[in-house]
N, C-alpha and C positions, 0 to 999 in steps of 0.2 A: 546377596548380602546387601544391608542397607550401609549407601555411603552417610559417613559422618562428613555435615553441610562447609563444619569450618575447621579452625586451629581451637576453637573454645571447647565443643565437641572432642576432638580428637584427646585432646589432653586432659578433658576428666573422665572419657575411656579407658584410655592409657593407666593411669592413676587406679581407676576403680576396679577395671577388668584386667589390666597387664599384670600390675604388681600386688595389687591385695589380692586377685579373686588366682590368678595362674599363679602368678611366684609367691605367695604369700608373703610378700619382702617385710622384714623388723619394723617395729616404728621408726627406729633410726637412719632406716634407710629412706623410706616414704618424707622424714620430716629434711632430711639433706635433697632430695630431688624437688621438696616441695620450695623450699628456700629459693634455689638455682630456677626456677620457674618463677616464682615474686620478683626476684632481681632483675630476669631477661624480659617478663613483661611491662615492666616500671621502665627498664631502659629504652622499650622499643616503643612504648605510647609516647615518652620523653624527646624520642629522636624521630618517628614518625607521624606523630600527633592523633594516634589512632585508638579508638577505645581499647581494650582488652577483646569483648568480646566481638569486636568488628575484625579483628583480623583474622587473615588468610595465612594458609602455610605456605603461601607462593611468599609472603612478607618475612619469610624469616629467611631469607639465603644467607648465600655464605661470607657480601661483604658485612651486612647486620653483625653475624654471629662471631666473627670474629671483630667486630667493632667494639662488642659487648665482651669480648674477651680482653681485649686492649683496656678497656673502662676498670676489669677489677683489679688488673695490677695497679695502674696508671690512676685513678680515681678514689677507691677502695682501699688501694693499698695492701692488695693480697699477695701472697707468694706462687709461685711458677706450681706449686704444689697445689694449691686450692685454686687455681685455673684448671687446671686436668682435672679435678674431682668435677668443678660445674662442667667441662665440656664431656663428661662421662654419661654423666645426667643425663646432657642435651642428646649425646649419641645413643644410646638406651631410648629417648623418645622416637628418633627419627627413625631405628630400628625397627619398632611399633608401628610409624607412620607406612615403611617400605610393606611389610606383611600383609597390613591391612586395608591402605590403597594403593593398589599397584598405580593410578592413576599419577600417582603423585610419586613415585621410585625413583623419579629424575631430580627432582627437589631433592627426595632424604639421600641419594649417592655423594649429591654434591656436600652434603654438609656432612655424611659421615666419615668424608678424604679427612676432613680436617683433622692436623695431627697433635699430638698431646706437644707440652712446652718441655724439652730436656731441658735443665736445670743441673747446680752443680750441689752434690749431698756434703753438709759441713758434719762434723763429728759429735756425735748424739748429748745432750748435757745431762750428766747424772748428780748426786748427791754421794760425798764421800762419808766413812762412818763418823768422822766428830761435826759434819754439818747435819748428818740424822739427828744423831744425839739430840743437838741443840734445837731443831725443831721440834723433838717429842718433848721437849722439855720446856719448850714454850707454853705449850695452852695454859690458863688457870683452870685445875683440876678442882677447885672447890666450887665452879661454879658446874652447871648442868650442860652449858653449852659447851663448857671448856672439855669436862671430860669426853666428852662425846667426841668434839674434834682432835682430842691426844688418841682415843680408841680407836679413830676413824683411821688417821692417819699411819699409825702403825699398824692397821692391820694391809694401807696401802702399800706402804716399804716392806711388809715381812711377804705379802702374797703377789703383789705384782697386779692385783686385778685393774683390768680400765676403768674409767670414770662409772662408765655405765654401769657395768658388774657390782661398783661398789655400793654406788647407791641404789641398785635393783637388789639386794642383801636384804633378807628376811630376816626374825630372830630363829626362826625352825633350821633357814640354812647354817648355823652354828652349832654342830656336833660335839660334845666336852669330852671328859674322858679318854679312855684306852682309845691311841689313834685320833684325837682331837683335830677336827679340821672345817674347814666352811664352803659348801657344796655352790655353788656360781652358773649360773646360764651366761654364757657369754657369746661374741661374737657368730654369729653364724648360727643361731639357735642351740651351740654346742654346750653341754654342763661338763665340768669336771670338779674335781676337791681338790684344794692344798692344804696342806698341813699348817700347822702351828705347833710355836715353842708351848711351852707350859708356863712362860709367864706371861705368853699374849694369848693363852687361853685365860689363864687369872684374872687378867685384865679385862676381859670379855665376858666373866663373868660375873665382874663388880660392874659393869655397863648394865649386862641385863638386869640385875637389879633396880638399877636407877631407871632403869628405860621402864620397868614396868608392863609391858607389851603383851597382846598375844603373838601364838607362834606366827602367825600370817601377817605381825605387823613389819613394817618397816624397821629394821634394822637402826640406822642413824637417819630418823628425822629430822624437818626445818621444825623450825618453831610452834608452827601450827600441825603436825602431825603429821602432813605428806613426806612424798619423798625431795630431797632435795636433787636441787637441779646443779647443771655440769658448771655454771656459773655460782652457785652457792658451796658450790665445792671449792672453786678457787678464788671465792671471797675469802673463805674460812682460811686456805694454805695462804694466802697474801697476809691476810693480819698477823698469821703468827711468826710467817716470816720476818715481819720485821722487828719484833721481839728477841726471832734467833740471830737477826744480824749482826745486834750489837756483843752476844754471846761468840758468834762465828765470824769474823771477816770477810771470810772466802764466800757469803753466800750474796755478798753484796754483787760479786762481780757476773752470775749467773741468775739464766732467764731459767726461775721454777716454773712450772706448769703439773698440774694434777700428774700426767703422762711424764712426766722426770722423775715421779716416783716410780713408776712400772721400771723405767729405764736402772731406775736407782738399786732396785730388786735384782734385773738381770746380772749387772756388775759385781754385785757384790756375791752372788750367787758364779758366777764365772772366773772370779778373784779366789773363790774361795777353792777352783778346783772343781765343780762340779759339771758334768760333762753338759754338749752342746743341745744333746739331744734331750737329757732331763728338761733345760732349760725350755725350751721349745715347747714341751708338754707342760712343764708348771706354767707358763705364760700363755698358753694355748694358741700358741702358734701353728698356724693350718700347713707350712714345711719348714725345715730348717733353714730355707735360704734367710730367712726373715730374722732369724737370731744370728747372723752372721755381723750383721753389723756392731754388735759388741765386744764379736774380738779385732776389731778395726779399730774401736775407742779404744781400749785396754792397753795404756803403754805397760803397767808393769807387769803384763804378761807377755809384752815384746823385752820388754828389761831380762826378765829372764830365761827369755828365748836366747838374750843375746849373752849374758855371760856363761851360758853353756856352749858357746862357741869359743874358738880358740882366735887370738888376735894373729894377721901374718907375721911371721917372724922375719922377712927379709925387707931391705928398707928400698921402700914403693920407688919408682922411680920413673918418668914418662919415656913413654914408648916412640922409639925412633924407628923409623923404617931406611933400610936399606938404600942407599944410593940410586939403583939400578932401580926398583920401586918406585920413588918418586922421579926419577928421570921418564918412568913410563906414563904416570898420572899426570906431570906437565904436558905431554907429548900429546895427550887427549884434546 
């Protein structure tokens, strides 16, 4: 087998043969490991003043890599959560590096010990139904962009899909009629359908008219025809949010993000009574553990978890231990 000479080598192997040509990994994954690779080699030319393509994988040990781990919190300004994503990346590399030069298995051990950052989980932020409201009632509907962004968005809050799902939306994957639903490649190369009401099929089907499209086109395009990206997505929710604020109060005190509408879907879908496990499949959740965290948010399904209990009838009062008890526990 021929060795690869350096680190430049190594990692557009990696890249070319690991994850496109064996794992055929999404573009979303290739474009996140591509990211955590621009970042770790800008840090490393910056701290060891070395080309890119001059360095060694002897150059990347494990004080660097956690140096560069420190830099995205601490500089960047990342969360303990998108530190474990880059150093996922970097472990997936050195995994490659261990397989395919045994020469160098001492280097990738030491850098694969390294462990992810625990972090403490705060409580998921969702959208209640009159700060829905007031955002679908934001966009201006007489304009082309406006309806697009009120159509867009409701089909986000009624279906739950990811960013990517939504603007990966074709008009073919839009089914009308009996059993009305919109068919989704998501995550993991998986497709599934959700349904629709019949006035967010209505509404979707005053869209395709103005969209004008064939069935292979884009769904909710940008301005010039392609698809819109994950930041065009939350340009559009930011402008109308603040249209809905003055409408809603409460939305002033909450960080929206594309992903608080998926979140906003579960809740409301979980409020309403519909089981853990439905949930999990309309959101296409790969196990249930992953839809667990909204009944952790859900006070009012602990509110009524707790008035179906009975309050104690006898009045509480602290507990004393026996003489003989605490005579024994001084004596220790």
């Amino acid at each position: 087998m021929k060795t690869l000479a350096n680190f430049s080598a190594l990692l557009q192997a990696y890249f070319t043969d690991r994850l496109v040509r064996q794992q055929s990994a999404s573009p979303h994954t290739i474009a996140s490991y591509r990211d955590t690779f621009r970042l770790l080699i800008a840090f490393i030319e910056k701290k060891l003043g070395k080309l890119p393509t001059s360095l060694t994988v002897e150059d990347l040990d494990v004080p660097l890599i956690l140096a560069f781990l420190g830099s995205l919190e601490q500089i960047r300004g990342n969360s303990p959560r998108t530190r474990n994503c880059r150093l996922a990346a970097i472990h997936s590399f050195f995994s490659f590096i261990a397989r395919h030069e045994p020469s160098l298995g001492g280097v990738a051990q030491q850098v694969l010990a390294i462990q992810s950052k625990r972090y403490g989980k705060r409580a998921i932020d969702y959208l209640t139904r009159p700060e829905i409201n007031a955002l679908l009632n934001a966009p201006l509907t007489t304009t082309w962009s406006g309806q697009r962004d009120r159509t867009m968005l409701l089909i986000a809050v009624e279906t739950g899909l990811r960013v990517s799902e939504l603007t990966g939306l074709r008009c073919e994957d839009f089914v009308p009629g009996a059993g009305s639903h919109v068919a989704c490649h998501g995550k993991g190369r998986k497709s599934r359908c959700v349904p629709l009401r019949k006035e967010t099929e209505s509404e979707l089907r005053r869209w395709l008219k103005i969209r004008d499209g064939q069935p292979s086109d884009i769904l909710f395009p940008n301005a010039r025809g392609g698809s819109l990206s994950r930041d065009g997505v939350q340009y559009a929710l930011t402008k109308h949010l603040k249209t809905a604020k003055s409408e809603c109060p409460s939305l002033i005190q909450k960080r929206i993000s594309p992903h608080v509408l998926r979140h906003s879907t579960a809740m409301n879908l979980l409020e309403s009574g519909v089981d853990c496990s439905v949930i999990a499949l309309w959101l296409g959740h790969e196990t249930m553990e992953t839809t667990q965290i909204y009944l952790h948010a859900s006070l009012e399904i602990k509110e009524r978890a707790l008035a179906k209990t009975q309050p104690p009838s006898g009045r509480m009062r602290r507990y004393r231990p026996p003489d003989a008890l605490m005579s024994f526990l001084n004596s220790l």
